[in-house]
N, C-alpha and C positions, 0 to 999 in steps of 0.2 A: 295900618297905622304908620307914622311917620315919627324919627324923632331925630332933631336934628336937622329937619328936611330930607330925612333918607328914610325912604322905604323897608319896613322891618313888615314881614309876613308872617302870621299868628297861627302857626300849626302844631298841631302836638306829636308825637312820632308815629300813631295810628295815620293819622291824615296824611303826613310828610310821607311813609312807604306807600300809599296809595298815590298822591301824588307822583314818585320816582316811576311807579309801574305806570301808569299813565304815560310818562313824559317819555320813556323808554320803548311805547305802544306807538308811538307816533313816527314820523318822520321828517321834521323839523327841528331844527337846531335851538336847543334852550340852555342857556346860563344862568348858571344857580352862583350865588355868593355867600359864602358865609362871614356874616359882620358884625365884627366886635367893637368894642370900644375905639380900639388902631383905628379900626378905619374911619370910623366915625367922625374923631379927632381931624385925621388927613383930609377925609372929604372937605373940611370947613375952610382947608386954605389950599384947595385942589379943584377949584370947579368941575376940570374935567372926569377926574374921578367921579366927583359927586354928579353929576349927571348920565356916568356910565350906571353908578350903582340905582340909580333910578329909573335905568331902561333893560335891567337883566329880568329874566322872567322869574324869578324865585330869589327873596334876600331871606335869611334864614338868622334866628338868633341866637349867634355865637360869641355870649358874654354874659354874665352872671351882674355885670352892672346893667346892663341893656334892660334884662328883665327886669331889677331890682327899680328901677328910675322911671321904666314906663308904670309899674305898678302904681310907686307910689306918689307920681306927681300925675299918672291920667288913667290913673283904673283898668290900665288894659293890662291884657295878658297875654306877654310873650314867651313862649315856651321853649326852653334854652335846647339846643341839639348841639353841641361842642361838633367842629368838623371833623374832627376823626371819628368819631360817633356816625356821625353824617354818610363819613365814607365808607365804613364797616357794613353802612344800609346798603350803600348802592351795590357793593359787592357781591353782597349776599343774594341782592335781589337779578345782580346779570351772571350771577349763576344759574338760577332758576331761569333765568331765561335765556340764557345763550348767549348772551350779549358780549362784547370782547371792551379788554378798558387798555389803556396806553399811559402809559408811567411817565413824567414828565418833569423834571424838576429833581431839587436836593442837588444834594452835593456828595454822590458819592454810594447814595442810599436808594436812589431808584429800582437797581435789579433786585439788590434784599428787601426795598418793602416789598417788591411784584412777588417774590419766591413767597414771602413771608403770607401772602395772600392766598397765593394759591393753595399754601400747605391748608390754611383754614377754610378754604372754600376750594374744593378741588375739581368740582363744574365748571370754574372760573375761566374766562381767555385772556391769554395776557394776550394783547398786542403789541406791544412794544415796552420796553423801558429803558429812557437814558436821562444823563445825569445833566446838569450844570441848567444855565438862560440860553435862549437863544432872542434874538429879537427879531427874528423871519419863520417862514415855515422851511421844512425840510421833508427831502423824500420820502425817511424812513416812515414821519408820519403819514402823510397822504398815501403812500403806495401801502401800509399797514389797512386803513380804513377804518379804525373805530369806533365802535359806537357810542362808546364814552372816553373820555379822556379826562385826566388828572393832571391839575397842570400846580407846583408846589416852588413855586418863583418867591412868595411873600407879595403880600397885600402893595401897593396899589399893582405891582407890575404884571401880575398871575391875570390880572382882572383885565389890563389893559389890553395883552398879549390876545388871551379868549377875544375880547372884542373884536379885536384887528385880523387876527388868523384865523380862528378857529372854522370859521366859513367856507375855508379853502381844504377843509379835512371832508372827502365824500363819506357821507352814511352816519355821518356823527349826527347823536342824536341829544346830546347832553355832555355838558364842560364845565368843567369846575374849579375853581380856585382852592386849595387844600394846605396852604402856608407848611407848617412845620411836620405835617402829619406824615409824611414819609420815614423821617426821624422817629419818630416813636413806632410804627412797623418793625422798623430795620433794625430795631434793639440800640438807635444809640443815644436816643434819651429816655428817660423812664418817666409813664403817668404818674401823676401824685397817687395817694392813695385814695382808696374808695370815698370815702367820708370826708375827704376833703372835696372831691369831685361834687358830690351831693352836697353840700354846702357853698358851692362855689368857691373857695378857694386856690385855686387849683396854681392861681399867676405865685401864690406865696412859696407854695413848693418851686416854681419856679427863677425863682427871685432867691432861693436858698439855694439849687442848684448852679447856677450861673448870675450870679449878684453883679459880676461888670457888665456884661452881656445885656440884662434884663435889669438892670436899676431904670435906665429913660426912659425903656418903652413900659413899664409896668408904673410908672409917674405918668404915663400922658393916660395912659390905659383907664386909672384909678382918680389919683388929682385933677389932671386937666377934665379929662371927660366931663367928671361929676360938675366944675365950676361951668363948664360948656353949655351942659343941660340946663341948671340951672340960671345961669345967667337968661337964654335964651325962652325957659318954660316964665318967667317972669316978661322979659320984655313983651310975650305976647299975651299974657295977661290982662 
């Protein structure tokens, strides 16, 4: 299904870990995006974005408005997998399989999320972790070879970067954009609580923890979106 114009992909987390094992089986390069509202919003005055997120092979629904606005303006069902959620999967699953992942991104937090990783999944390979953007590839990656890599630059750049580099990583089999999710591994933000997660909530705990921070992007996220959607579930009407 589509909303927005952008490709939102209908799995529930039984299908999604079959899907990961799948995509992990193979030997082909695939890019997964997980897209929220942000990006949603970006894509509409970002063509290239929005044409990138239209040719990754998996867009996953990471947004509690996402779901709430396909349900009830076109009956469909999108089934939310928050990307930390997301990543939690894949980890688990290139332990069982051997598979090595490369830490990419954050500011400061890449080695403690990768440590924080492997204390919980201790099959796990790290191949690399380093901090900060880069806008080229670099040796440590390519001579590393992974076969997954986590790249946590923030939404559109993580996405662009994947497009442009990622091809140059040999044996890589799956890339991912994972915005803040390093940050929450590496202990230096905290998830909301349980019940707010299950309820979606979760921007509000956010919004109380860092309210300069997250006032504009939790307005475009909530506000704009929702007028976006609707503006545009009407003019095709």
């Amino acid at each position: 299904m589509k909303l927005l114009d952008v490709r939102i992909d209908e799995l529930n987390q039984s299908s999604l870990e079959s899907k990961i094992r799948s995509i992990l089986g193979q030997k082909k390069l695939h890019h997964i995006a997980t897209v929220n509202p942000e990006f949603l919003v970006e894509a509409q005055k970002n063509e290239t974005f929005k044409s990138l997120l239209n040719k990754t092979d998996l867009n996953i629904c990471d947004g509690a408005g996402i779901a709430f606005w396909t349900k009830i303006l076109y009956n469909k069902k999108a089934p939310r997998t928050p990307g930390v959620e997301l990543a939690e999967i894949i980890c688990k699953i290139a332990a069982q399989e051997k598979k090595s992942i490369y830490f990419l991104g954050g500011f400061g937090v890449a080695k403690d999320a990768s440590k924080a990783m492997k204390l919980k999944h201790t099959d796990l390979i790290i191949a690399g972790a380093e901090d900060g953007e880069t806008n080229s590839m670099n040796n440590n990656i390519t001579q590393s070879a992974p076969d997954i890599i986590f790249v946590a630059f923030g939404a559109p750049k993580q996405e662009i970067w994947i497009d442009e580099y990622a091809k140059e990583i040999p044996n890589l089999t799956l890339a991912i954009g994972l915005g803040g999710t390093f940050d929450f591994w590496a202990g230096k933000v905290k998830r909301a609580p349980l019940w707010m997660q299950k309820l979606g909530i979760e921007w509000v705990y956010r919004l109380c923890q860092e309210p300069i921070k997250r006032s504009k992007r939790i307005w475009n996220a909530t506000v704009i979106f929702s007028l976006l959607v609707l503006k545009d579930f009407f003019r095709k009407s």
